[in-house]
KEDO-987073 format. One record per atom (N, C-alpha, C, O): x, y, z; residue in one letter. Coordinates in steps of 0.05 Angstrom, whole numbers, plus 5000, padded with zeros to 4 digits. Example, Ala and Ser with C-alpha at 12.3 -4.5 7.8 and 13.67 -1.06 7.14 Angstrom:
2
526448865156A
524649105156A
526449345156A
528549345169A
525749555142S
527349795143S
525850015157S
526850235161S
***
This chain:
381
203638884469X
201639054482X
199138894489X
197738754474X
199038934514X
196038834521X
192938854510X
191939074515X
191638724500X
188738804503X
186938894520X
187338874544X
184739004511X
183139134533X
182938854549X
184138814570X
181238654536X
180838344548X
182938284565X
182638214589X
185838304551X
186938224576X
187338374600X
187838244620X
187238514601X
187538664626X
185538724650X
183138694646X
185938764659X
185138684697X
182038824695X
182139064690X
180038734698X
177138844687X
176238964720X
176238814739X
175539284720X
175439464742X
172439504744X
171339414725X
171339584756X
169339734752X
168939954777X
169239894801X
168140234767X
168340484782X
164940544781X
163540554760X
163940594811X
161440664806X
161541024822X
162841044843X
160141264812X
160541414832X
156941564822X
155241434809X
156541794829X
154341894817X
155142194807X
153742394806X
157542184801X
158742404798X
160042364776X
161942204775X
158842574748X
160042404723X
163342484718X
164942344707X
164042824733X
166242924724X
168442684747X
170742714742X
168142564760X
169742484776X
171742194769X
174242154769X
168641974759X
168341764728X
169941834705X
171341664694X
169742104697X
171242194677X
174342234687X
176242224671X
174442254708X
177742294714X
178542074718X
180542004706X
176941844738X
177441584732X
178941394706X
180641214705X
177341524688X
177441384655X
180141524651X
182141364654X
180741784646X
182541914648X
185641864656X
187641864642X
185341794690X
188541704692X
188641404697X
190941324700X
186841204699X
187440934698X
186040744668X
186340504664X
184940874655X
183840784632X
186640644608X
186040514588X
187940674612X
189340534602X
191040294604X
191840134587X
191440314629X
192040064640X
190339884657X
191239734675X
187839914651X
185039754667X
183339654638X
183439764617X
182239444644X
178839424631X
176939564648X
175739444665X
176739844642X
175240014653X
171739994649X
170439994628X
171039994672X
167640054663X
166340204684X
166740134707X
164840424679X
164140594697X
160140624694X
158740624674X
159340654725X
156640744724X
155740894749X
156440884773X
153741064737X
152441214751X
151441234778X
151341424794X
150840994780X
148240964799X
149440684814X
151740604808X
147640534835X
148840314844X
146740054816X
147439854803X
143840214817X
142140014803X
144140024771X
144439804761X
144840174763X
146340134726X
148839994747X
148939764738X
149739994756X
152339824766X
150539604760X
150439514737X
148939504780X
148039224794X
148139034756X
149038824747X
146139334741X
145839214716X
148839154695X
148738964679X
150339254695X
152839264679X
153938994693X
154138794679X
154638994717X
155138664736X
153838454718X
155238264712X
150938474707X
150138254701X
151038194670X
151937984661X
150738404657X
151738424628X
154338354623X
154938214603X
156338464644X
159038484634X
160638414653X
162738524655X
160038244668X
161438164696X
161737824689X
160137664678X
164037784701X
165237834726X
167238074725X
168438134705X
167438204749X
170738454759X
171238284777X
170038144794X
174138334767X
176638304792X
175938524813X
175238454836X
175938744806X
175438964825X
173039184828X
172739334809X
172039204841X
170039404840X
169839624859X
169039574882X
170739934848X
170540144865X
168240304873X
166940414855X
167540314895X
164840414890X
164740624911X
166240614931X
162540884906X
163641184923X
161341044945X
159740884937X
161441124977X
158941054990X
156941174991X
155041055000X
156541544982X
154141644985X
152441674960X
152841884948X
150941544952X
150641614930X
146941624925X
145941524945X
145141694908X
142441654911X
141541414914X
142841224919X
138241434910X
138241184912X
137640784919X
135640624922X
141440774921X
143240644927X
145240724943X
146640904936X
145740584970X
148740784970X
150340534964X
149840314954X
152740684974X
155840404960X
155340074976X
155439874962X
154840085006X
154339975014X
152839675008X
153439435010X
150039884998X
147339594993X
149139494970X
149839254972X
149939624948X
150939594915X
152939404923X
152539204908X
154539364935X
156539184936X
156338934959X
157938754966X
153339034969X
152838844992X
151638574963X
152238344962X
150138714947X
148238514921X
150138414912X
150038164910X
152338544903X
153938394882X
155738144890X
156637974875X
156338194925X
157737884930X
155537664938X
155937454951X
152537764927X
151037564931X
150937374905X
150537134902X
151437614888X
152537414857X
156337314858X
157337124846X
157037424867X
160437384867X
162337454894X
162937664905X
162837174898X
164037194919X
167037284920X
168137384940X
168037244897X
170637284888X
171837644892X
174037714900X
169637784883X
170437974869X
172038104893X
171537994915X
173738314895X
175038474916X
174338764907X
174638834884X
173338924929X
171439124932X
173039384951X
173939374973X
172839594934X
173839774947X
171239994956X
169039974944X
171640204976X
169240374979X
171140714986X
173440764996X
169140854977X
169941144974X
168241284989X
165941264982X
168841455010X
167541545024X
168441855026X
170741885019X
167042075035X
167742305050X
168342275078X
167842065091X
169842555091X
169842535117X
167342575124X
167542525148X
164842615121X
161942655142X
160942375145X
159142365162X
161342195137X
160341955137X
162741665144X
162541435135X
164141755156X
166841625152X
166441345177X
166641095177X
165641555194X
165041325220X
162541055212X
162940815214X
160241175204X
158840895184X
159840815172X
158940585172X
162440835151X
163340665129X
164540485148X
164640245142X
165740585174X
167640335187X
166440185192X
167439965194X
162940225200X
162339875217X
161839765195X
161239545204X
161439745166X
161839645143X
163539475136X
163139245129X
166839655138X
168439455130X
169439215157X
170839015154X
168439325181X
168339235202X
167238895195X
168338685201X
164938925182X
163738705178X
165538515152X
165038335136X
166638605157X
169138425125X
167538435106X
166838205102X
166338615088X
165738675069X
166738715046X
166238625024X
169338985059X
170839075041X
174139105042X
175639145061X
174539075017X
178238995025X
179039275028X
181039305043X
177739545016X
179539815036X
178739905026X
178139915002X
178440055053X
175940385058X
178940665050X
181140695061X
177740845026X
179541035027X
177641295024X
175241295019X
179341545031X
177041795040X
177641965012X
179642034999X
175141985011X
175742324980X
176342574996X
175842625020X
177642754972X
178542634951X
181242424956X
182842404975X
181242294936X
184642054934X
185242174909X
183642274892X
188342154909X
190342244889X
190042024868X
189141804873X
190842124843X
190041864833X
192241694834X
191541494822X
195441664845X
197041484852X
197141294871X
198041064873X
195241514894X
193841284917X
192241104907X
192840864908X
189341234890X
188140994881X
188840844865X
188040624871X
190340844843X
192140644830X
193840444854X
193940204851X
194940554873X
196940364881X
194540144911X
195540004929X
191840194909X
189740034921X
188639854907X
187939634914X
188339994880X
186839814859X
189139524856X
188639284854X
191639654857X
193739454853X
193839144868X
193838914859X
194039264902X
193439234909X
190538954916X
190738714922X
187939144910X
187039004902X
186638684877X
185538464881X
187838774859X
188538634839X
189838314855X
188838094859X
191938414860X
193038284875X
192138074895X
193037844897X
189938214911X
188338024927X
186937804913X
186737564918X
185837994892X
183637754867X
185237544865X
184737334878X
187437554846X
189637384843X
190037094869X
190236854870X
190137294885X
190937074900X
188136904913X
188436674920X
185237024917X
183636774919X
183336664892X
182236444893X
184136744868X
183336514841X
185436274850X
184836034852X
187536364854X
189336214856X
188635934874X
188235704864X
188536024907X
187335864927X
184335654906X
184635414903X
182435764898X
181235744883X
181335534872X
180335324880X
182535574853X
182535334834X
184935074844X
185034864831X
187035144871X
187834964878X
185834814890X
185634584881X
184134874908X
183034784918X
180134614898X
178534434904X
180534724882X
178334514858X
179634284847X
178634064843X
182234374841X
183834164824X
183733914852X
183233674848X
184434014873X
183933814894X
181933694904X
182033474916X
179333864899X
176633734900X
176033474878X
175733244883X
176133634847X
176633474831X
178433174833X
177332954830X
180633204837X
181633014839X
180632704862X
181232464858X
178732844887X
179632664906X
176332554891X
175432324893X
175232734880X
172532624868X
173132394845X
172132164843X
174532484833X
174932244808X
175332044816X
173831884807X
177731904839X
178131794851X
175731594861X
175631354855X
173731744880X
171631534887X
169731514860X
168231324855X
170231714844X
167531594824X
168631274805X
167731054799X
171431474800X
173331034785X
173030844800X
173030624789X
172730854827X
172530654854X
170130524843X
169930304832X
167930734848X
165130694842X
164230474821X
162730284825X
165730584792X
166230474763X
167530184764X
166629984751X
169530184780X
170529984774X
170329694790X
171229464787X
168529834810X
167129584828X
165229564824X
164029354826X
164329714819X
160829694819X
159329864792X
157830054792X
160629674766X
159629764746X
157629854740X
157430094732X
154329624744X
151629714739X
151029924755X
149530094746X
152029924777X
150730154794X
152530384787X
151730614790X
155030324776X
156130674765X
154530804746X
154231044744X
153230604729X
152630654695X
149030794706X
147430884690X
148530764736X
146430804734X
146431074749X
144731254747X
148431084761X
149531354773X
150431544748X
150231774757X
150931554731X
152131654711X
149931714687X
150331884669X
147731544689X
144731704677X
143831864684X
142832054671X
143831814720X
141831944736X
142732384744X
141432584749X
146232294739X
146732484742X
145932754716X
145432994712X
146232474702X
146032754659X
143332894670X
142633124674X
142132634672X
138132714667X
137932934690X
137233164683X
138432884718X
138433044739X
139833334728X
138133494722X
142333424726X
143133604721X
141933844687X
142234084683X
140533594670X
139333734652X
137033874661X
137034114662X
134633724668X
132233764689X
132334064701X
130634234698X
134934114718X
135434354735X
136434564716X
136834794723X
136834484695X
138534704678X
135134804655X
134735044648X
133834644651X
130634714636X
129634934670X
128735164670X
129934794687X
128835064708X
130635224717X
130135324739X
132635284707X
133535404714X
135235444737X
136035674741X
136035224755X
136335204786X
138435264793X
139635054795X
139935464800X
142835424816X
144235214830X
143035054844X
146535214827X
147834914844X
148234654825X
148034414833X
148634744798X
148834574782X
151634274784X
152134064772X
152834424805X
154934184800X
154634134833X
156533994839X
153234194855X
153234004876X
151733864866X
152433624867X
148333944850X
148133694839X
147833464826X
145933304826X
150233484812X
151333274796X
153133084810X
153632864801X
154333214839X
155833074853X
153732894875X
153932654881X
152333034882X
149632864897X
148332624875X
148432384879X
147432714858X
146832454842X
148232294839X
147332064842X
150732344833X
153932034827X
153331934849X
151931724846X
153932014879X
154931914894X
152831874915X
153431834939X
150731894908X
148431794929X
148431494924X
146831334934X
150731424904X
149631084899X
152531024910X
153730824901X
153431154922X
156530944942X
155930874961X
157630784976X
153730874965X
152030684994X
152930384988X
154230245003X
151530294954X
151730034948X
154029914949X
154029674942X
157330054958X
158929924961X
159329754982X
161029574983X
157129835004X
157029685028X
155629455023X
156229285040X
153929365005X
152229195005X
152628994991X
152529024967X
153228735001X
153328504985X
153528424966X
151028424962X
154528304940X
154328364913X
151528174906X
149728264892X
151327914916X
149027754928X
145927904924X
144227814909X
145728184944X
143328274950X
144428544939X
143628694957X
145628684922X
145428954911X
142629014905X
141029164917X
142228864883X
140028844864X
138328894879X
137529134881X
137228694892X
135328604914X
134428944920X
132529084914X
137129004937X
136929244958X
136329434929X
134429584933X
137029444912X
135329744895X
132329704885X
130729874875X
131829424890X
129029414876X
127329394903X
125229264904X
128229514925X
126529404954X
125529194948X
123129144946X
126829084945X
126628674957X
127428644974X
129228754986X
125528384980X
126328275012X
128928235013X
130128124995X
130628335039X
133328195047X
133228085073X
131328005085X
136028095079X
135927985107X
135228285132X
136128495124X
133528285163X
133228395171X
136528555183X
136328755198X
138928485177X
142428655181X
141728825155X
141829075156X
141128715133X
141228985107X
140029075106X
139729225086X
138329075125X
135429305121X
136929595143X
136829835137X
138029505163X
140029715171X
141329875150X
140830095141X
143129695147X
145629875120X
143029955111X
141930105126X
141629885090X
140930035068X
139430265084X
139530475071X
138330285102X
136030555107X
138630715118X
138130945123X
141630615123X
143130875126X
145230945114X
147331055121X
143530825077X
146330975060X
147531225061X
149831305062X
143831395061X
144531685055X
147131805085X
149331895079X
146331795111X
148231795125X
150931785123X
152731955125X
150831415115X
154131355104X
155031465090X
157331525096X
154231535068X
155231745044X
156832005060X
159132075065X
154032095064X
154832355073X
158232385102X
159932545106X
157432145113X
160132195140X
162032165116X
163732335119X
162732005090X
164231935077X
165932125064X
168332115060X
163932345055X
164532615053X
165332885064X
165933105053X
165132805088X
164333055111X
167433195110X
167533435110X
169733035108X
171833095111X
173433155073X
175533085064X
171533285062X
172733345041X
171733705037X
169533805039X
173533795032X
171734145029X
169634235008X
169034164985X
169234345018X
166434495005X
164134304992X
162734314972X
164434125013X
161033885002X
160233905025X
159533685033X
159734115048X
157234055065X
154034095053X
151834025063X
154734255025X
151234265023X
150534025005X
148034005002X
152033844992X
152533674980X
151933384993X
150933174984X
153133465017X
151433185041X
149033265040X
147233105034X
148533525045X
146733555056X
143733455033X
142033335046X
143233475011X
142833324984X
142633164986X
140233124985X
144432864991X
145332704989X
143432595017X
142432375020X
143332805032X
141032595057X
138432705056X
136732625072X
137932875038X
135332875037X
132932745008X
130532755009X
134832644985X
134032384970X
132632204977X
133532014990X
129732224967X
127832074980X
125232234992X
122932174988X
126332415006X
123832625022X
120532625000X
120732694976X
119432595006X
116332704997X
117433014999X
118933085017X
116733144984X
116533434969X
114433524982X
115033645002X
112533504977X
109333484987X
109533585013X
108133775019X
111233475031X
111833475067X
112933775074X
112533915094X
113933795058X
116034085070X
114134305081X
114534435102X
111634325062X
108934475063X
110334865058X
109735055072X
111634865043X
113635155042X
114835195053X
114835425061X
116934995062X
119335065084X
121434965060X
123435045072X
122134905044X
123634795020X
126535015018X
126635255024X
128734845008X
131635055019X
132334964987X
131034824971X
134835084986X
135734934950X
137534804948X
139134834929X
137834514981X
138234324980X
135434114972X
135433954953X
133334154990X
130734014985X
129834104955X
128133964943X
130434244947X
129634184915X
131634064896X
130733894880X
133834104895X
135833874888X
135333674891X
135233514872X
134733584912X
135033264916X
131733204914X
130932974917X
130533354910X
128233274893X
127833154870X
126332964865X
129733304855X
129833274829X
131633014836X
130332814832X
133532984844X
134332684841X
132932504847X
132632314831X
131532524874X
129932404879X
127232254849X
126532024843X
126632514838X
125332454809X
126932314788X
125632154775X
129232334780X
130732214760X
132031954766X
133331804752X
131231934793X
132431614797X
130031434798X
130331204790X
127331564809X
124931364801X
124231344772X
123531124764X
124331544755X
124831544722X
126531364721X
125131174713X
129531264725X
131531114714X
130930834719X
131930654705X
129730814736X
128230624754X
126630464733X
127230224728X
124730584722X
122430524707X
123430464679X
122830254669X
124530594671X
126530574644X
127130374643X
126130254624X
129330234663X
131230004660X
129229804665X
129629594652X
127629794676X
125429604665X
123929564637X
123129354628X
123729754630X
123129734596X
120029844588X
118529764570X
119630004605X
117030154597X
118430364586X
120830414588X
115830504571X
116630654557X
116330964564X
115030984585X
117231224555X
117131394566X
114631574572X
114331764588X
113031474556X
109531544564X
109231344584X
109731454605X
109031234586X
108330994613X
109431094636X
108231074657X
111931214635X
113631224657X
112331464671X
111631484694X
112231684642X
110531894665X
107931904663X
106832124666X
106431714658X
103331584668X
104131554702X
103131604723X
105531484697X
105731274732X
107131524746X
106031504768X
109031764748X
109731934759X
107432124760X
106932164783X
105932244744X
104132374742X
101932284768X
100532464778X
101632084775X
100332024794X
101732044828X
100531984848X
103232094826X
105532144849X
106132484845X
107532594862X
105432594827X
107332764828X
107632984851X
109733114855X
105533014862X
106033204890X
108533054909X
109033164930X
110032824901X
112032714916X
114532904899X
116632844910X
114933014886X
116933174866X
116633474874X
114533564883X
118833614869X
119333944865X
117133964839X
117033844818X
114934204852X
113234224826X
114234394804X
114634634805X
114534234782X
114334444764X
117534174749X
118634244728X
118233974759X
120633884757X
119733654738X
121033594718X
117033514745X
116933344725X
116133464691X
116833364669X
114733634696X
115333744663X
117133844651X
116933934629X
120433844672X
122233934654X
123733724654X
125633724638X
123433474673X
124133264664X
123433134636X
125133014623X
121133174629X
119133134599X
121033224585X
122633064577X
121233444577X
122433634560X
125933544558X
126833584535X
127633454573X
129833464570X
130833284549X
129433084549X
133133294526X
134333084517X
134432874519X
133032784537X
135932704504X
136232434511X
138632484538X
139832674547X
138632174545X
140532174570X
142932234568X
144132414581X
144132034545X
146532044539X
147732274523X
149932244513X
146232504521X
147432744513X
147632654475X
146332484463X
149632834466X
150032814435X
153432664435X
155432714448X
152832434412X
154432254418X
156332304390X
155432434371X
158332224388X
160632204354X
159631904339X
158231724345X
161231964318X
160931704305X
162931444323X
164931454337X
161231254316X
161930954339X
164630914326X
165131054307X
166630724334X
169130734318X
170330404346X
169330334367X
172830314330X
173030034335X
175530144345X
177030214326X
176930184379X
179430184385X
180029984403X
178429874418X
182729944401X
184829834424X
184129834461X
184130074469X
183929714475X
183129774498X
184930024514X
184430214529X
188129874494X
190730094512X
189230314489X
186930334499X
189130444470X
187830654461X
185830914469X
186131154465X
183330754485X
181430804498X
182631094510X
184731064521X
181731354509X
182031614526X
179231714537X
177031694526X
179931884568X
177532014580X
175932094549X
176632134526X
173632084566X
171432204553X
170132034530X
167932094520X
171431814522X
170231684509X
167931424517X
168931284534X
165531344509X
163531324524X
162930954507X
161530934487X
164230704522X
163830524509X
161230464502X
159230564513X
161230194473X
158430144464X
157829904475X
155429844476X
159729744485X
159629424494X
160229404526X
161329594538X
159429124541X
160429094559X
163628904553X
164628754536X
164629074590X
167828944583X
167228754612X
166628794636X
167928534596X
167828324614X
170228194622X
172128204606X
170728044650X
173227974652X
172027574656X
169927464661X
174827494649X
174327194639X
172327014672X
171426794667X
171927094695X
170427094702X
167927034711X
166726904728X
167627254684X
164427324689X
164627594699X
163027764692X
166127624712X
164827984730X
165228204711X
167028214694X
163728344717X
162528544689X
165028824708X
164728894731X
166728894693X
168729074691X
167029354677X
167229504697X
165629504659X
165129634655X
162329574636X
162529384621X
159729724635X
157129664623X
157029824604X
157830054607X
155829754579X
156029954555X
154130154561X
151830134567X
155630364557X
153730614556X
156330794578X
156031034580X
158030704590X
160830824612X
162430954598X
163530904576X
162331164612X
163631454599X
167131444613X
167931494636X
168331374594X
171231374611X
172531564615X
173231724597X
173331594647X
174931694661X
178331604655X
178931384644X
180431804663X
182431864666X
183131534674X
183931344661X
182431564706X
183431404723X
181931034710X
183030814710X
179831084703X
178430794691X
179630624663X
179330384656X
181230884648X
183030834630X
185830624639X
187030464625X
186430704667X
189030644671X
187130404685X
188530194684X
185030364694X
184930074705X
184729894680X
186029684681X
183529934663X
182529804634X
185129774625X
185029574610X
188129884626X
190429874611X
192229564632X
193429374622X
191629624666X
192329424676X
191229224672X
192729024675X
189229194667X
187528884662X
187528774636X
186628554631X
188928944617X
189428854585X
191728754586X
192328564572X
194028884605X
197128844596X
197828604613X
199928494608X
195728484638X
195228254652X
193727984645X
193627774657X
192528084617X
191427854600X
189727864607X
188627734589X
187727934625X
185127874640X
182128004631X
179927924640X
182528214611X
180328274597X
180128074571X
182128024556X
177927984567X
177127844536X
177427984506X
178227884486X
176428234511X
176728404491X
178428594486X
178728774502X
180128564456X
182828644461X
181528964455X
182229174465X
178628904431X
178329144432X
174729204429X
173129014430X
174129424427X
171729534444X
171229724415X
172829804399X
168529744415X
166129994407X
166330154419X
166030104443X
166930394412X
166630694436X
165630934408X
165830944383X
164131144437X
162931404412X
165031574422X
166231534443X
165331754408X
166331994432X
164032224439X
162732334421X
163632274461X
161732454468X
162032724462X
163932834473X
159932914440X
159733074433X
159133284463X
158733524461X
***
């Protein structure tokens, strides 16, 4: 027998308590039922006890009508699939509603309750199938992402390991304010540094510390953010993610209250990469924000004091421990650099290993070509 938990979580809003009550009555047992009054105790129960697969909601109601109530809630959830209950006096407004693809189906009171069971089903059904699309479509995001970030790692170590600070510190920062968009950006911070794959191994350096180069790399470099971004353009659901990704760098200060919650994202990167900046030179963290503090109208206000406030970089780490290179699994975060006979630096201590960086580290051991058979690693708490 099922649990309440497991089962398909509904929610019925009407302003009519005897009607709620019949609700509970013939589908309460085979639903995670939750019922409310009003659209505002809906909006509130959504936040308490939500996410629903389904949400039925009557359209006339005080107020709120069904309408605004379910217009709010796919501003929090896009997922959810939405039914609406209407009388015949109002029937012709509910259509330019669902007209607007709002809602997955308009039914008229009263409904039997076998009709509404076999909509809710229905419904159900629909949910199902965007989780599904859903998470294919993540596992495929995911995947084509890991991909360029091991690219990233495995060519261009120092600059991964600096991509891979910038992202912790950046994504903690937004989480002290609170910011939505927590994983575009973490993907804008990684990969605002795949520019440097274009650039010389010669003048990398050079090009991150604005040193003089040659007047050809002064091109490339003023159009990483660009490059990035066309690099991405053809992958789904990262257009706001370019869009991040090209505005890194902007003065804050400039927008003058035109600011979107791409320009504050990439603010904050913008801030955690001049912090990382200062760091790896070896000042210390009062020094660092001596010298930001004087800039700071160049930052999202309110970003460098939660930059202050955040953790260390590297998150909470396990006890250090001595393994095998073939050993080595994701998530574990080396203490040493892995050098290949060489000279070229294969991975920088402080590299949080990936899936795919495992299997390059396994080819370069079983080829003889790494020095160290075995490595310092923490595992990351």
């Amino acid at each position: 027998m099922c649990t309440s938990l497991e089962m398909p979580k509904v929610l019925f809003v009407d302003d009519e308590v005897s009607i709620l009550k019949a609700f509970r009555l013939n589908l309460g047992r085979s639903l995670n039922l939750h019922t409310a009054k009003s659209g505002r105790d809906a909006l509130q129960l959504v936040e308490e006890e939500g996410p629903f697969d389904v949400i039925v909601s009557d359209f006339s109601m005080p107020g709120m009508n069904g309408d605004q109530f379910l217009e709010k809630v796919r501003e929090q959830d896009k997922e959810v699939v939405t039914i609406l209950l209407t009388g015949q006096a109002n029937f012709d407004d509910v259509c330019e509603v669902v007209r607007r693809g709002k809602i997955f189906r308009l039914l008229a009171k009263p409904c039997t309750p076998n009709n509404l069971a076999k909509n809710i089903e229905d419904a159900l059904r629909q949910h199902r199938l965007i989780k599904s699309e859903k998470e294919l479509l993540e596992q495929t995001l995911n995947g084509t992402l890991d991909a360029l970030s091991s690219l990233l790692a495995a060519s261009k170590p120092k600059i991964f390991r600096r991509a891979e600070r910038v992202e912790a510190l950046a994504k903690e920062t937004a989480r002290q304010m609170k910011l939505p968009g927590g994983w575009r950006l973490g993907i804008a911070a990684k990969f605002s540094y795949l520019g440097y794959l274009t650039i010389p191994d010669e003048f990398q350096e050079k090009a991150y510390w604005g040193e003089q180069v040659p007047e050809n790399l002064k091109v490339i470099i003023d159009g990483i953010p660009e490059f990035v971004s066309g690099l991405l353009k053809d992958i789904p659901r990262l257009d706001r993610v370019r869009k991040i990704i090209e505005l890194v760098g902007q003065n804050y200060e400039s927008l003058e209250g035109r600011a979107s919650e791409e320009d504050d994202l990439a603010s904050i990167i913008h801030l955690c990469r001049d912090f990382d900046a200062w760091e790896e030179q070896g000042y210390s963290k009062s020094e660092i924000f001596e010298h930001l503090r004087l800039q700071e109208n160049n930052y999202l206000p309110g970003s460098l004091d939660a930059l202050a406030s955040t953790r260390d970089l590297d998150g909470g780490m396990g006890d250090s421990k001595r393994v095998k290179l073939i050993d080595l699994v994701p998530g574990n975060r080396i203490l040493e650099d892995i050098v290949l006979p060489d000279g070229k630096m294969l991975a920088q201590a402080g590299t949080r290993i990936s899936l795919a960086f495992v299997q390059t580290l396994k080819s370069y051991s079983e080829s003889g070509s790494v020095i160290k058979l075995q490595i310092d690693v923490a595992a990351v708490c």
